[in-house]
N, C-alpha and C positions, 0 to 999 in steps of 0.2 A: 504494500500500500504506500503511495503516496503522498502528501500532504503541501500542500502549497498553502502559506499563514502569511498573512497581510505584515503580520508581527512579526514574520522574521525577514520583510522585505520584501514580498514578493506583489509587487504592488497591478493589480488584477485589472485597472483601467489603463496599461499599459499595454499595446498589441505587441510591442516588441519581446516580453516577455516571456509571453503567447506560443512565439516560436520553438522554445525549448523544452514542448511540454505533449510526449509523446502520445502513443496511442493508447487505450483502456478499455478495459470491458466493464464500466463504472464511471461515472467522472460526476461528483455532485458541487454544483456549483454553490456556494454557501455563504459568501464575503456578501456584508451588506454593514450601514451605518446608518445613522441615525443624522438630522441637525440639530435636534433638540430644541427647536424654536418653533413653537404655533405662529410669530406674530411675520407675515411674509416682508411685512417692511421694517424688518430687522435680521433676515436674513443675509448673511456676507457674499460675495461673490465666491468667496475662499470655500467654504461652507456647503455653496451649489455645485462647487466647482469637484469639491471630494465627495459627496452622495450620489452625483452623478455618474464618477469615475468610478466609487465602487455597486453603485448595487445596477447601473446602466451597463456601460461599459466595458465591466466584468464580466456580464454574460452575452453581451452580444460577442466581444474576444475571445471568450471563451468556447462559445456553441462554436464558432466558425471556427478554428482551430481545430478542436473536436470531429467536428464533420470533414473535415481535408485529413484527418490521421485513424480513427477508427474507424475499425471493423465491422462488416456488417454484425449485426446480434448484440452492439455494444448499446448499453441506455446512457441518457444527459435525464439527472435529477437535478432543475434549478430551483431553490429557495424562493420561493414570493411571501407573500404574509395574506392576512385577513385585511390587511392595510389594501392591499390588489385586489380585492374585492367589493370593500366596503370605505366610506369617507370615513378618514381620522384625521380629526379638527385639529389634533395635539402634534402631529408633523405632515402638515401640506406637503411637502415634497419629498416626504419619504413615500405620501401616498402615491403621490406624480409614480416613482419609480418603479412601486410595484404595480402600480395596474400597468405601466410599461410591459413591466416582466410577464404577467398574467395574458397579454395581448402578442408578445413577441413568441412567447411558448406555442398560442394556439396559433400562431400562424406557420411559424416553422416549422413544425411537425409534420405536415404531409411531403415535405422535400426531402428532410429526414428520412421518413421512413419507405420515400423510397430507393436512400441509399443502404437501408435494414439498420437503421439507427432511430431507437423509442427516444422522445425526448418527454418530458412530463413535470411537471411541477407541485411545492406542495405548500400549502399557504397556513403554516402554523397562528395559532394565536398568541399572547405575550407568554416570552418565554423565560426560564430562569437566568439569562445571561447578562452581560453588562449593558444591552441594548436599553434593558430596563434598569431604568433612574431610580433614586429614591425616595423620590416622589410620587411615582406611578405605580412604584410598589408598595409605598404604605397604604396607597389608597386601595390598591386591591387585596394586600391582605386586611384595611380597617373593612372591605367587602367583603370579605370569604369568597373572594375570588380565585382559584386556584390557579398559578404560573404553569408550564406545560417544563418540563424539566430537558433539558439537553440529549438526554437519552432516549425519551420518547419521540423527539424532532429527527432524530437519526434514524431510530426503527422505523418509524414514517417514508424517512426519503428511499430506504431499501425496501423498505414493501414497495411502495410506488413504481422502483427501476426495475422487479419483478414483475408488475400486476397493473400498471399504469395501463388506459390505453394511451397511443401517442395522442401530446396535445391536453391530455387531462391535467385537471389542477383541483389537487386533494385538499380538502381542506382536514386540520388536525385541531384537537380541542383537549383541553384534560377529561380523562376521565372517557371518550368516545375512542371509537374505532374511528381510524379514518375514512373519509368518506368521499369519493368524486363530487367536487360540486356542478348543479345542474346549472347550466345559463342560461335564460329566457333567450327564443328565436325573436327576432325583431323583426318587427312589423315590415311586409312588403308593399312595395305600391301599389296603389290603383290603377290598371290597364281598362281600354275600351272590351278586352275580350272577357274581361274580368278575373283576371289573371293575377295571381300573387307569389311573390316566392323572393326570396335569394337574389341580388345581381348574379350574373354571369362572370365571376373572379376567379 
């Protein structure tokens, strides 16, 4: 196994890094940050500039790399959050990245796999790490709200790169199995033949 950590340099919104990073029959994409600011005009440019690089960035360098060096039968598990699904008021642009994430999953997926490569993602809720403040943590345990623990987060991304279909995005909760979550189809247009569906993509 190998291990690429933010913390010991290996800085993931960097494509040039990208290149030295072979092929797997596993690769979970994981590096994400936080800015810690709700208020948008008080966010730094610096600030946009590193949330960006890691939780964007990281996985678009990352999938493409990936898909130019593995093997058919290989899966990509990237990391998104409940933030990628749902609006959290407490980091606007952390949400921005995951619904990025959530959007770039399902689209990349059918070119994936038809190079025999699953891709899938899994959208944890708050989890025991340093992402969460201690703030957001007193508040949830003064709720009996229970943190999802780092170990649970992992058993989640290896189910998934088993059991995923491609394109799916798992949502994980304490206490639940994880679960595919379903997306509403969006309404199609009105034709004179009265006809509805899907563009033509």
């Amino acid at each position: 196994m190998t291990v690429l950590d933010a913390r010991d340099g290996f800085d993931v919104g960097d494509p040039a890094l990208w290149e030295s990073v072979g092929a797997a029959e596993l690769a979970f994409l994981n590096a994400g940050v936080t800015t810690g600011v709700s208020d948008l005009t008080a966010v730094s440019d610096t600030a946009y500039s590193r949330i960006r690089g890691a939780n964007l960035d990281g996985v678009v360098f990352g999938v493409r790399r990936l898909a130019r060096v593995m093997e058919p039968g290989g899966s990509i598990v990237v990391t998104a959050s409940l933030a990628g699904l749902a609006a959290m008021e407490r980091d606007p642009l952390y949400t921005l990245t995951k619904h990025a994430v959530v959007g770039f999953v399902r689209s990349v997926a059918p070119q994936l796999e038809a190079r025999g490569i699953r891709i899938s993602a899994i959208a944890p809720g708050f989890a025991d790490t340093p992402l969460v403040d201690g703030e957001t943590r007193a508040a949830m345990e003064a709720a009996g709200f229970p943190l999802l623990s780092a170990a649970e987060v992992a058993a989640a991304a290896v189910r998934a790169a088993r059991e995923a279909e491609p394109g799916a995005v798992w949502v994980v909760q304490p206490g639940r199995e994880p679960v595919p979550f379903r997306f509403p189809n969006v309404p199609g247009p009105r034709t004179p033949e009265g006809k509805a569906g899907p563009p033509p993509l």
